[in-house]
C-alpha positions in Angstrom: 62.0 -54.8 -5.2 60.0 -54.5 -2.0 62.1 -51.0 -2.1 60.6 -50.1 -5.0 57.2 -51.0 -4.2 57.4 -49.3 -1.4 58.6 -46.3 -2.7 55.0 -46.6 -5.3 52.8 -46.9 -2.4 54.6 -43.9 -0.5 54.6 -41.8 -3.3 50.8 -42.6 -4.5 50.3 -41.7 -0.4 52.2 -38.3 -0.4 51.2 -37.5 -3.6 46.9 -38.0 -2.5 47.9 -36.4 1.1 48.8 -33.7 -1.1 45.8 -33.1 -3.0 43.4 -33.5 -0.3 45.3 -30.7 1.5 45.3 -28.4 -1.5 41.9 -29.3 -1.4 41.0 -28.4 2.0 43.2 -25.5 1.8 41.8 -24.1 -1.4 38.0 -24.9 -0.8 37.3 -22.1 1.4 38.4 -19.4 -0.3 36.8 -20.9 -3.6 33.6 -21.1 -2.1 34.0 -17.7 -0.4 35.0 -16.0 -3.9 31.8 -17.8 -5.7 29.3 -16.5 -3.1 31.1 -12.9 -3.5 30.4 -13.4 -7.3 27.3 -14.2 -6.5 26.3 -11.6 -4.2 28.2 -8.8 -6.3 25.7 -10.1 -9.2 22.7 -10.2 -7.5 22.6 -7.1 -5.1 22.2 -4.5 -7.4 19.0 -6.2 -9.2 18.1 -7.0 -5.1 18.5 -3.4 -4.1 16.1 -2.7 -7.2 13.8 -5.0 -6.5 13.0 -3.5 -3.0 13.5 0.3 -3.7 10.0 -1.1 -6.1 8.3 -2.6 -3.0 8.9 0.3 -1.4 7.1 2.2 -4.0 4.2 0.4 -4.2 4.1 0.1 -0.4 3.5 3.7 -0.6 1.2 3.9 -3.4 -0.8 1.1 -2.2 -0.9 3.1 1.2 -2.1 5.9 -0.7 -4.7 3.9 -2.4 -6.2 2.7 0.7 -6.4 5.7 2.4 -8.2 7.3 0.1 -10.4 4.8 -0.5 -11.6 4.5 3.0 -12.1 8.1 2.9 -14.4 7.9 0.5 -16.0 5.1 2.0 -16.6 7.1 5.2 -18.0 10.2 3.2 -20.8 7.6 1.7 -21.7 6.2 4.9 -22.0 9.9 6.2 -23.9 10.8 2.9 -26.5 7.9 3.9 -27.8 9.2 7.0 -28.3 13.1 5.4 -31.5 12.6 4.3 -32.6 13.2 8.2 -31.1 16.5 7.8 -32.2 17.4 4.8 -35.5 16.4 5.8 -35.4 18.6 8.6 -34.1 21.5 6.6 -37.2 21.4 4.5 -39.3 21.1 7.8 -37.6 24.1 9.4 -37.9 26.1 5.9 -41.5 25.5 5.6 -42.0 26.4 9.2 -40.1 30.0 8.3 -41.9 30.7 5.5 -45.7 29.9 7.3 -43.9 32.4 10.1 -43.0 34.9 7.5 -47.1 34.9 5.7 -48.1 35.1 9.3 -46.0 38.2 10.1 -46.9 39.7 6.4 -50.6 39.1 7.2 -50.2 40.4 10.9 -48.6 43.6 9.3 -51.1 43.9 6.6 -48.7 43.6 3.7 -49.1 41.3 0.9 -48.0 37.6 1.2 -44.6 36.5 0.1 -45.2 34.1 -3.0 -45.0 30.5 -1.5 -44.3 27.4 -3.1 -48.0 26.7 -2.9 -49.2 30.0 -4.3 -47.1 29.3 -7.4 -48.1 26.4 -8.3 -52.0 27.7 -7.4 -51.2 30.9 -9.9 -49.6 28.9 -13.0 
């Protein structure tokens, strides 16, 4: 009887021995073919995903280039006025030289801002 009850407890032994190493062997390349799955699921949508950033990386790029272009064409257009004002200065100036030169030379004056607005 001890025998046999032996035998029970060996065989219980073996037969859990058995499983844990079927277990250990098998759990490894279980987990190994899941995150294979896994990866051969979610790489494509992945690869996707980024090729997108990529985009808009560029377009955003884009964006803000041209953006601060602009910006630095306002701040540029801000400070014209000093030329423009000294466009008009150095166009009044020409024309006072011209009437001078016309009235030096005896011909008739060239009509003037002034001498428009005095005729009308």
């Amino acid at each position: 009887m001890e025998d046999q009850e032996m035998q029970i407890k060996v065989k219980r032994v073996t037969d859990r021995f058995t499983e844990s190493m079927y277990v250990l062997a098998n759990e490894p390349s279980v987990a190994l073919y899941r995150l294979q799955e896994h990866v051969r699921r979610s790489l494509p949508e992945l690869v996707q995903h980024k090729s997108d950033m990529q985009r808009s990386e560029e377009q955003s790029q884009g964006a803000i280039y041209t953006v601060e272009y602009a910006c630095s064409a306002v701040r540029s257009m801000t400070n014209s006025h000093v030329y423009f004002r000294n466009i008009e200065s150095l166009l009044r100036q020409a024309i006072n030289i011209k009437e001078e030169l016309n009235a030096v030379q005896g011909r008739s004056p060239v009509p003037t801002e002034s001498t428009m607005l005095a005729s009308s």
